[in-house]
HTML snippet that shows the backbone in 3Dmol.js (N, CA, C, O; Angstrom):
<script src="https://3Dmol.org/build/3Dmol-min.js"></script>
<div id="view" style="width:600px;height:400px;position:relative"></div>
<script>
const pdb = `
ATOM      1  N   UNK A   1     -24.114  54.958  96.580  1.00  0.00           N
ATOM      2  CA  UNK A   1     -23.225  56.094  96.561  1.00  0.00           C
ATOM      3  C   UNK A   1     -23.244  56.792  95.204  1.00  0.00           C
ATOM      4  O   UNK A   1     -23.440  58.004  95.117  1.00  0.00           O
ATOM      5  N   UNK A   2     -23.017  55.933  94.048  1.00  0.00           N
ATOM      6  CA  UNK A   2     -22.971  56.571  92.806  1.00  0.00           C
ATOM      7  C   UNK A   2     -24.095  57.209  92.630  1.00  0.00           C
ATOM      8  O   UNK A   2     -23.870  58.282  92.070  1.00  0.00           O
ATOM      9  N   UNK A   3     -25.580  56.987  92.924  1.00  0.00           N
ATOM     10  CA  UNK A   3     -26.606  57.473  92.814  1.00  0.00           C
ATOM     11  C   UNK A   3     -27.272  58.837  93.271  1.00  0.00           C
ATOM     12  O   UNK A   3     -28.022  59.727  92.870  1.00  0.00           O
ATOM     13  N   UNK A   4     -26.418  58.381  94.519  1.00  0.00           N
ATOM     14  CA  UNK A   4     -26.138  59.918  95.650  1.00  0.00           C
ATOM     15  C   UNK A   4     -25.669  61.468  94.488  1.00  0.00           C
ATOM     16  O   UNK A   4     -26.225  62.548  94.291  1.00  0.00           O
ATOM     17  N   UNK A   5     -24.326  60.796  93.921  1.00  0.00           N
ATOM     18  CA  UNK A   5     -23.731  61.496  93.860  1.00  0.00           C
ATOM     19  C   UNK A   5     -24.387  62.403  92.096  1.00  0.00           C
ATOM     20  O   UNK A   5     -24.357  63.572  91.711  1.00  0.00           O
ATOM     21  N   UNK A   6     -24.721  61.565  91.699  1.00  0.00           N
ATOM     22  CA  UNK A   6     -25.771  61.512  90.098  1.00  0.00           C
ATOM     23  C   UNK A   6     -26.485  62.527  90.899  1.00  0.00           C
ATOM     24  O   UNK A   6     -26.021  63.662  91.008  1.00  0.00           O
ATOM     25  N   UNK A   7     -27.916  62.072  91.630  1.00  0.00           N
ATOM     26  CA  UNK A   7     -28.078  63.336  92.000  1.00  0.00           C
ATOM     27  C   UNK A   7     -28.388  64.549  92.469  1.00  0.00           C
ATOM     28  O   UNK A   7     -29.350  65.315  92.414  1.00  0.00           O
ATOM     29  N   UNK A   8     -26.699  64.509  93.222  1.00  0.00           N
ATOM     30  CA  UNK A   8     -26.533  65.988  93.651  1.00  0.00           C
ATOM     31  C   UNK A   8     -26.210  66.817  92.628  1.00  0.00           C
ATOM     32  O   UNK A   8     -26.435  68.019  92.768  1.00  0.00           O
ATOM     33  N   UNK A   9     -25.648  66.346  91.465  1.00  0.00           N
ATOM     34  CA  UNK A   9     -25.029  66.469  90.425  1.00  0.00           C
ATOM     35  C   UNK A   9     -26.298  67.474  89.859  1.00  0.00           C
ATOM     36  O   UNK A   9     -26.124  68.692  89.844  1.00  0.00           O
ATOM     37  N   UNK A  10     -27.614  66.859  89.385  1.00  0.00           N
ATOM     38  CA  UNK A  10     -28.332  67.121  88.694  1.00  0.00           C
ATOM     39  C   UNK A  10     -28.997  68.519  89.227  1.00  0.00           C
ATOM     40  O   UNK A  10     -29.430  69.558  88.729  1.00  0.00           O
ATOM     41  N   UNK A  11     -28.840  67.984  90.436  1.00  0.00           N
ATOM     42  CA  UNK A  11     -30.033  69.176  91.389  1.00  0.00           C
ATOM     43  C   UNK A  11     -29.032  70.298  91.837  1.00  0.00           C
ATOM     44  O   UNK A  11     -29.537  71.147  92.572  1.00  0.00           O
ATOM     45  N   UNK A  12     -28.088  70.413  91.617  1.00  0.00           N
ATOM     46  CA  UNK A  12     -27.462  71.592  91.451  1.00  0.00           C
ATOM     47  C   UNK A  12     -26.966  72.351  90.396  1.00  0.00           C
ATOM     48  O   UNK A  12     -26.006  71.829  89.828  1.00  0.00           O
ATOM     49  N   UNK A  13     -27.416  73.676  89.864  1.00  0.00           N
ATOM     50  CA  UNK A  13     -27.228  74.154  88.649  1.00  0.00           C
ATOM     51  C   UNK A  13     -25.774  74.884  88.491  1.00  0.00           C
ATOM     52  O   UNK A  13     -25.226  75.517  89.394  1.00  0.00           O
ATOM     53  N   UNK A  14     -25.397  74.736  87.544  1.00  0.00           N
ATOM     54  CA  UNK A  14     -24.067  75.429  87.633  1.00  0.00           C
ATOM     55  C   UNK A  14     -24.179  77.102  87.279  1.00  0.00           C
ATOM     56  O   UNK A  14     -25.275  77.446  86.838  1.00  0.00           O
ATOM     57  N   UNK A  15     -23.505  77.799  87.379  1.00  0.00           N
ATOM     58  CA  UNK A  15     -24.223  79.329  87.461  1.00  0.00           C
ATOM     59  C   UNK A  15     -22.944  79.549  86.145  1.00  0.00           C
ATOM     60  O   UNK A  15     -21.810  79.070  86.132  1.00  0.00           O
ATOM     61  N   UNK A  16     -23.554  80.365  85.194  1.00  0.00           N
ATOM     62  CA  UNK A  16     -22.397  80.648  84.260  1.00  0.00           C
ATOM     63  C   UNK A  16     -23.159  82.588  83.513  1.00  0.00           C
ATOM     64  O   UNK A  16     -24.027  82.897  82.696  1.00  0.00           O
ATOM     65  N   UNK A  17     -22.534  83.092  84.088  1.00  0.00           N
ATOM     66  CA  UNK A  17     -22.688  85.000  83.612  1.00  0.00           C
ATOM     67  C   UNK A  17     -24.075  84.947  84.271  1.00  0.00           C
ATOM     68  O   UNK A  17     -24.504  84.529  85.347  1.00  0.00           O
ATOM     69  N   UNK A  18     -24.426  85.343  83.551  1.00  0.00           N
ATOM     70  CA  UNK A  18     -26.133  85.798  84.338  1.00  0.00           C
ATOM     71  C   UNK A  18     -27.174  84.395  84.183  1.00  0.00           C
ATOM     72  O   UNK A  18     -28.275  84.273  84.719  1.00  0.00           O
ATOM     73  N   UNK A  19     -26.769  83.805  83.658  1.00  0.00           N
ATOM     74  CA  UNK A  19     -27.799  82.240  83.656  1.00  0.00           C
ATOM     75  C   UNK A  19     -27.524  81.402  84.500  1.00  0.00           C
ATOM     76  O   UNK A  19     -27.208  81.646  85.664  1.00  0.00           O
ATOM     77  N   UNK A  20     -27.640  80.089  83.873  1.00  0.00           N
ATOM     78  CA  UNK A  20     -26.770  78.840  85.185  1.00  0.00           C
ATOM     79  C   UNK A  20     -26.915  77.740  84.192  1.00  0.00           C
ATOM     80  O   UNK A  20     -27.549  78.187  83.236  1.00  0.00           O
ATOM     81  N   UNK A  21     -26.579  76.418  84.003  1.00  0.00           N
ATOM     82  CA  UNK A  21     -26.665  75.096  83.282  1.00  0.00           C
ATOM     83  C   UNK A  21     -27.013  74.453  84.538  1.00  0.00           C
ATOM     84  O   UNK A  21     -26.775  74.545  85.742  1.00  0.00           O
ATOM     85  N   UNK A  22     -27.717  73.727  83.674  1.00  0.00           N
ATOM     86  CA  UNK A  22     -28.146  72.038  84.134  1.00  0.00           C
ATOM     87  C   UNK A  22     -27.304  71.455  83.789  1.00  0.00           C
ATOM     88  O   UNK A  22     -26.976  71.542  82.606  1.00  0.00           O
ATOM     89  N   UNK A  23     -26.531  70.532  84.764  1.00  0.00           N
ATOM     90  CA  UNK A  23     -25.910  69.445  84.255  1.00  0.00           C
ATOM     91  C   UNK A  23     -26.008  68.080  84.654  1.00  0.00           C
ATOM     92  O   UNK A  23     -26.476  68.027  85.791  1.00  0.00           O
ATOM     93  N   UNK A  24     -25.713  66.755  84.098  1.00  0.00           N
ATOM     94  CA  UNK A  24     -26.445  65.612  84.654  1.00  0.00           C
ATOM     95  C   UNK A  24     -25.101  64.496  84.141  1.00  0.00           C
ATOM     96  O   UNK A  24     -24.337  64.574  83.178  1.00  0.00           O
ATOM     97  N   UNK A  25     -25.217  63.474  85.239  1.00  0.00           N
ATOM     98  CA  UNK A  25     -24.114  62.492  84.433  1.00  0.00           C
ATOM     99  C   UNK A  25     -24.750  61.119  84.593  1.00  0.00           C
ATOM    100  O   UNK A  25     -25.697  60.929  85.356  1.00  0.00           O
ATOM    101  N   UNK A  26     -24.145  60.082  83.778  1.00  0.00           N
ATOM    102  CA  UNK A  26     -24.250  59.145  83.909  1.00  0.00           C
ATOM    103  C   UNK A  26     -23.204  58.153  84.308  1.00  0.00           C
ATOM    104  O   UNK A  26     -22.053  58.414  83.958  1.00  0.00           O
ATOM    105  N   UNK A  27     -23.472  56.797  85.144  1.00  0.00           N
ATOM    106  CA  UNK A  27     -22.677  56.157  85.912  1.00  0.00           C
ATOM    107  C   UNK A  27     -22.794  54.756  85.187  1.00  0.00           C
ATOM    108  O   UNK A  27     -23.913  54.435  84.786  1.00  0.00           O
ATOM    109  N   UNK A  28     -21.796  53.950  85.000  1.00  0.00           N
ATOM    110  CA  UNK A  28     -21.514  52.538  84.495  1.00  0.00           C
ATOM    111  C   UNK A  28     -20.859  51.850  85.946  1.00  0.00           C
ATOM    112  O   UNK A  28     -19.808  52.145  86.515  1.00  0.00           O
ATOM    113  N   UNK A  29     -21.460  51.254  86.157  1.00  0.00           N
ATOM    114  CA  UNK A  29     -20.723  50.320  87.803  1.00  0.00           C
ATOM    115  C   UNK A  29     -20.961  48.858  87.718  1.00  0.00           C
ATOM    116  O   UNK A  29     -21.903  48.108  87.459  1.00  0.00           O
ATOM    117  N   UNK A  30     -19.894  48.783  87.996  1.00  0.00           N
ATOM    118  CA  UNK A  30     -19.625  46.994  87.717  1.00  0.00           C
ATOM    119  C   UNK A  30     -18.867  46.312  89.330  1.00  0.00           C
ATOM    120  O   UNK A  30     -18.457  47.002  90.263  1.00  0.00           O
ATOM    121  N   UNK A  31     -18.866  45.126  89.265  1.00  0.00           N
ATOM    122  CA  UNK A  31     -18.809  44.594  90.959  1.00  0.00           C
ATOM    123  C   UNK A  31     -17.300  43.879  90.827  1.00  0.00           C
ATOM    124  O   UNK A  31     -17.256  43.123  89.856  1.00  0.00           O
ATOM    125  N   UNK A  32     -16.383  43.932  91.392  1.00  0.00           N
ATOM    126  CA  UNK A  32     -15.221  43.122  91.093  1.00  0.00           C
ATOM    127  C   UNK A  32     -15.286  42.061  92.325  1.00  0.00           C
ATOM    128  O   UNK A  32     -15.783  42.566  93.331  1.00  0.00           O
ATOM    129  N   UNK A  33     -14.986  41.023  92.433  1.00  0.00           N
ATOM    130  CA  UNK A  33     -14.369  40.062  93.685  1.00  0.00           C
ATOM    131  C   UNK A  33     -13.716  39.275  93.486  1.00  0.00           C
ATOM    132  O   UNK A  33     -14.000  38.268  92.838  1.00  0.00           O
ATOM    133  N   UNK A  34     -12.470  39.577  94.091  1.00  0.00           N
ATOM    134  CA  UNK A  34     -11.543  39.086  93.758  1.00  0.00           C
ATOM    135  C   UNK A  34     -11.854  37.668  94.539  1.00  0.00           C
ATOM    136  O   UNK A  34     -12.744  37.779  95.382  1.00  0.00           O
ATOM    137  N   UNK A  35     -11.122  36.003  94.369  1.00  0.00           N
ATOM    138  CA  UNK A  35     -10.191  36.461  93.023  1.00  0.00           C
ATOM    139  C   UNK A  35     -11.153  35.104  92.192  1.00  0.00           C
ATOM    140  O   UNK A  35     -10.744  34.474  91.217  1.00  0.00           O
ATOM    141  N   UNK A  36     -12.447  34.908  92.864  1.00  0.00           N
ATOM    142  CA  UNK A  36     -13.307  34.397  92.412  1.00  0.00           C
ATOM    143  C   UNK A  36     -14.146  34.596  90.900  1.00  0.00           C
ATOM    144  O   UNK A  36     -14.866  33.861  90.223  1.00  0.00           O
ATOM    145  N   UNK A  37     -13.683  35.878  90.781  1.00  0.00           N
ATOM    146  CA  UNK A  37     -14.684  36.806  89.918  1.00  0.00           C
ATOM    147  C   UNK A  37     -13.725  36.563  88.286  1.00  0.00           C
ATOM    148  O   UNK A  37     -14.315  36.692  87.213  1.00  0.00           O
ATOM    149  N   UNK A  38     -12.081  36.174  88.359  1.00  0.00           N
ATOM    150  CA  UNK A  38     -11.504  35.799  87.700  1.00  0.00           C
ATOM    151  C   UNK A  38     -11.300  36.623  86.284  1.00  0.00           C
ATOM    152  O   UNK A  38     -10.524  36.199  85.428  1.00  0.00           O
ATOM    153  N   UNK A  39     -12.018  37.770  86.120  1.00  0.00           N
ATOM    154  CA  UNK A  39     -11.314  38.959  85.216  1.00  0.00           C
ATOM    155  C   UNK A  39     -10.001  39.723  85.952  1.00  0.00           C
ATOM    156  O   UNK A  39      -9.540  39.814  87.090  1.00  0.00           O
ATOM    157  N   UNK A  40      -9.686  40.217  84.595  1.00  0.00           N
ATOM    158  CA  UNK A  40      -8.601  41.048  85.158  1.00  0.00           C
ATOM    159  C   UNK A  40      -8.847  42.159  84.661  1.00  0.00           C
ATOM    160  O   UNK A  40      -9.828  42.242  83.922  1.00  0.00           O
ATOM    161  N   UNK A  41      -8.086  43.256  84.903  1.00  0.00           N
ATOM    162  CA  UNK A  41      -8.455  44.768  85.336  1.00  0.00           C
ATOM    163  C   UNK A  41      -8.611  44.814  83.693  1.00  0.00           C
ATOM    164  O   UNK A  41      -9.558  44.033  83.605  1.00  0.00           O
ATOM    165  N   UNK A  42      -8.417  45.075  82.768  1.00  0.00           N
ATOM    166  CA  UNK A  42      -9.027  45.675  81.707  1.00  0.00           C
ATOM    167  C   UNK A  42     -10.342  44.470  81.342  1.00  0.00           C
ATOM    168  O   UNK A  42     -11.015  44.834  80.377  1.00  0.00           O
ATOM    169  N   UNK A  43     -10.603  43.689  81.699  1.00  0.00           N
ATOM    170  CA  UNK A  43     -11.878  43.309  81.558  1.00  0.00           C
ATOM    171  C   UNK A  43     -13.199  43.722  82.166  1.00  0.00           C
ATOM    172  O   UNK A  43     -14.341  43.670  81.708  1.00  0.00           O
ATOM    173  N   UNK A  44     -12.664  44.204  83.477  1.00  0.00           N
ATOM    174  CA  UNK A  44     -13.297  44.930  84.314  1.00  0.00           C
ATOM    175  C   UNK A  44     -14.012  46.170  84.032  1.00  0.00           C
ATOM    176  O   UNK A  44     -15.111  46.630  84.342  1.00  0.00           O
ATOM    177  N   UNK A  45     -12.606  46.711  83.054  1.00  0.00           N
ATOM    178  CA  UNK A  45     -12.719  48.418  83.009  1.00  0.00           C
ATOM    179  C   UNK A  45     -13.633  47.988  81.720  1.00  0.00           C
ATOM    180  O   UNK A  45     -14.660  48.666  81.753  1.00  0.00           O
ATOM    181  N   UNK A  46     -13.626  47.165  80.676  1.00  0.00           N
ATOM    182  CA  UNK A  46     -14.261  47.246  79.687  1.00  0.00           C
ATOM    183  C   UNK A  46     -16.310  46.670  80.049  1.00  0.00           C
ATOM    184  O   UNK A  46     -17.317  46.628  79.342  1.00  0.00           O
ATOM    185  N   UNK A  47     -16.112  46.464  80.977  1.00  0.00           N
ATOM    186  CA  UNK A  47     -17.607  46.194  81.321  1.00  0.00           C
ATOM    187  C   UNK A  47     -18.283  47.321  81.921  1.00  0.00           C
ATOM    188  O   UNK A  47     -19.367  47.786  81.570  1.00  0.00           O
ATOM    189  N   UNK A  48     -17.468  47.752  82.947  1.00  0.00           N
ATOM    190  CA  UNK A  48     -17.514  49.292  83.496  1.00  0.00           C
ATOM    191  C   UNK A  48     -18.195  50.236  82.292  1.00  0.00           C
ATOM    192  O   UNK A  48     -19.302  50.774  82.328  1.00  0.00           O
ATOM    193  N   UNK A  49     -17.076  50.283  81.076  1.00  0.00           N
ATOM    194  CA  UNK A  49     -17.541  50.995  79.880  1.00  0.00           C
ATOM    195  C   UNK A  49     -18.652  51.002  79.285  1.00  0.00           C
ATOM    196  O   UNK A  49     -19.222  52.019  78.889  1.00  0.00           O
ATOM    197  N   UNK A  50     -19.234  49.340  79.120  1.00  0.00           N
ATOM    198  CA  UNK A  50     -20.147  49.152  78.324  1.00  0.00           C
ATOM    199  C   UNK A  50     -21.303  49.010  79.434  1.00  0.00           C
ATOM    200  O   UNK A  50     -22.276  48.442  78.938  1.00  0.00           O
ATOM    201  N   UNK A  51     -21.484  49.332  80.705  1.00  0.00           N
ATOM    202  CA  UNK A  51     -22.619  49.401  81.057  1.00  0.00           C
ATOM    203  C   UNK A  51     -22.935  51.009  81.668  1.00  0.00           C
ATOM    204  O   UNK A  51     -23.911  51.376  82.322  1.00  0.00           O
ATOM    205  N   UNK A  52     -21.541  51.953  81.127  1.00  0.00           N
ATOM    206  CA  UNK A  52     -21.618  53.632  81.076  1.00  0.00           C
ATOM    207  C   UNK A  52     -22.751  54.104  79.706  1.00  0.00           C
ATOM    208  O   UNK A  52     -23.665  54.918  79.575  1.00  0.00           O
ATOM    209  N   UNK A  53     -22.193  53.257  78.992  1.00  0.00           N
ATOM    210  CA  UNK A  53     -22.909  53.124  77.420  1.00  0.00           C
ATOM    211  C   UNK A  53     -24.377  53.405  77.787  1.00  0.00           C
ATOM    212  O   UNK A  53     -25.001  54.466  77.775  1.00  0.00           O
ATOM    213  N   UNK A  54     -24.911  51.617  78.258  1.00  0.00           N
ATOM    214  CA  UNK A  54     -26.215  51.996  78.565  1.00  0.00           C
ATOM    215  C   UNK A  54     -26.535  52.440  79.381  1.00  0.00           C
ATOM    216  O   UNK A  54     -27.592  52.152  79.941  1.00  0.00           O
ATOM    217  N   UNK A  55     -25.905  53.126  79.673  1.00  0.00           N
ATOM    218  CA  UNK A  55     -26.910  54.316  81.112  1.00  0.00           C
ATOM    219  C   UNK A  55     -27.111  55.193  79.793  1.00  0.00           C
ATOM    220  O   UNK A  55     -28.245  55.204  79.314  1.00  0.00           O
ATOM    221  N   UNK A  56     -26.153  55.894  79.197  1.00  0.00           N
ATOM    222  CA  UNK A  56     -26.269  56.836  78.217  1.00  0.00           C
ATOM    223  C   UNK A  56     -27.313  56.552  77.274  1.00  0.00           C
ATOM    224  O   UNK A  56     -28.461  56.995  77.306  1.00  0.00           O
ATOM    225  N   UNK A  57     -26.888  55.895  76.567  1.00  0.00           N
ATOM    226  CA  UNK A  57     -28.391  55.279  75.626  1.00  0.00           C
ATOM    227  C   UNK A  57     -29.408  54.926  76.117  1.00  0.00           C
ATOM    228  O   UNK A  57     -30.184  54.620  75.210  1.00  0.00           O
ATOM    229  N   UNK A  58     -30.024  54.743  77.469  1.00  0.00           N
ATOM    230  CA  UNK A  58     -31.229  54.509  78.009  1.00  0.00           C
ATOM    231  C   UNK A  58     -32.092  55.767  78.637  1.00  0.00           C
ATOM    232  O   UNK A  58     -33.104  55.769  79.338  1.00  0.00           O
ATOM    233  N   UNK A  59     -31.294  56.824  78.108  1.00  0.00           N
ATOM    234  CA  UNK A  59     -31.859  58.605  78.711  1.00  0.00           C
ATOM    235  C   UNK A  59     -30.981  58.841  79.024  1.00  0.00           C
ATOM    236  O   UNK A  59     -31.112  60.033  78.748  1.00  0.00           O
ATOM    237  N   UNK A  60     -29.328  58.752  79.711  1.00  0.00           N
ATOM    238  CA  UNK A  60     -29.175  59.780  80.257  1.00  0.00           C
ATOM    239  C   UNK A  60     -29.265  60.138  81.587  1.00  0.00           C
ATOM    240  O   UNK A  60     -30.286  59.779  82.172  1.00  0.00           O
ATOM    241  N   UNK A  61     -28.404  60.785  82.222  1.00  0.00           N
ATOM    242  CA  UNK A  61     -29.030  61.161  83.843  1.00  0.00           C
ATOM    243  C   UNK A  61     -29.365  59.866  84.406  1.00  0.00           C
ATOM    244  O   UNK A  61     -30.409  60.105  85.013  1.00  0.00           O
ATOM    245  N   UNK A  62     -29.084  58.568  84.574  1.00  0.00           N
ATOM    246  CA  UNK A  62     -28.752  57.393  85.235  1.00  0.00           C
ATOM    247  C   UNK A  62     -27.942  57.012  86.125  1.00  0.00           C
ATOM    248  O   UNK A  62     -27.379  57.843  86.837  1.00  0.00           O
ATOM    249  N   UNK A  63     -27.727  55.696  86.256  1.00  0.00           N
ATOM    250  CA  UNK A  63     -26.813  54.528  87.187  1.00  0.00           C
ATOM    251  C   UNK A  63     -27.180  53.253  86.779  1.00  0.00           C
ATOM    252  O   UNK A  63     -28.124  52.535  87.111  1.00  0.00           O
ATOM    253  N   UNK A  64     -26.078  53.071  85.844  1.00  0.00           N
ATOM    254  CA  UNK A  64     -26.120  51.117  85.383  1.00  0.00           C
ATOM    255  C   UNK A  64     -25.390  50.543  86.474  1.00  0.00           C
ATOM    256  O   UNK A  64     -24.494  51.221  86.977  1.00  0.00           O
ATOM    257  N   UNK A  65     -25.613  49.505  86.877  1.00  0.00           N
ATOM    258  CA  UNK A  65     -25.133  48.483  87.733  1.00  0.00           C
ATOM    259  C   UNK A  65     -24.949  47.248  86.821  1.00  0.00           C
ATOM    260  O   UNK A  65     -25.821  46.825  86.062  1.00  0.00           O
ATOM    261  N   UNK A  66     -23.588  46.663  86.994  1.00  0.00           N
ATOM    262  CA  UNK A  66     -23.772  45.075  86.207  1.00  0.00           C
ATOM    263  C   UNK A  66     -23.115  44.228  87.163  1.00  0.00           C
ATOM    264  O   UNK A  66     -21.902  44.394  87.291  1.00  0.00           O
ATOM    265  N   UNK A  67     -23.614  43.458  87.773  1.00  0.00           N
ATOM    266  CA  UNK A  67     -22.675  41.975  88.497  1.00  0.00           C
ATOM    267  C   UNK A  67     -22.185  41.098  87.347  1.00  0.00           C
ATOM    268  O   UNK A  67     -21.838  40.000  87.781  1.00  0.00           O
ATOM    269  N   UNK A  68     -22.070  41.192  86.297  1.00  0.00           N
ATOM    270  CA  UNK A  68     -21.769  40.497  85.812  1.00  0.00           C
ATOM    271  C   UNK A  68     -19.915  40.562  85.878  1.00  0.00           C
ATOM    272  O   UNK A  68     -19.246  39.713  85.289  1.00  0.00           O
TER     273      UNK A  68
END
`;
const viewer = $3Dmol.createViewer("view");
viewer.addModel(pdb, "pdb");
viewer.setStyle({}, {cartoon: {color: "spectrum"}});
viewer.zoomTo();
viewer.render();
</script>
């Protein structure tokens, strides 16, 4: 899904006065299961973060996935 959505993102230009932008995002996705998985929500969100990071630092215009 996130990948989907990356991109539609990309492949559609945004139109601005007489030009248009490219725009592109990057995705950090992490797997929760409860209640095996035994983080709690800001541990979660902070892995989320740091695998947004490396999408960014790896080019850009991505989708990190971490099971961890």
């Amino acid at each position: 899904m996130f990948e989907h959505v990356r991109s539609a993102v990309a492949d559609t230009p945004i139109v601005v006065g007489q030009g248009s932008l490219d725009v592109t995002i990057s995705c950090g996705v992490t797997l929760y299961i409860p209640p095996e998985d035994g983080r709690d929500r800001t541990a979660l969100l902070a892995e989320a973060d740091r695998v947004l990071y490396e999408a960014k630092e790896s080019g850009r215009n991505r989708t990190v996935f971490s099971l961890a």
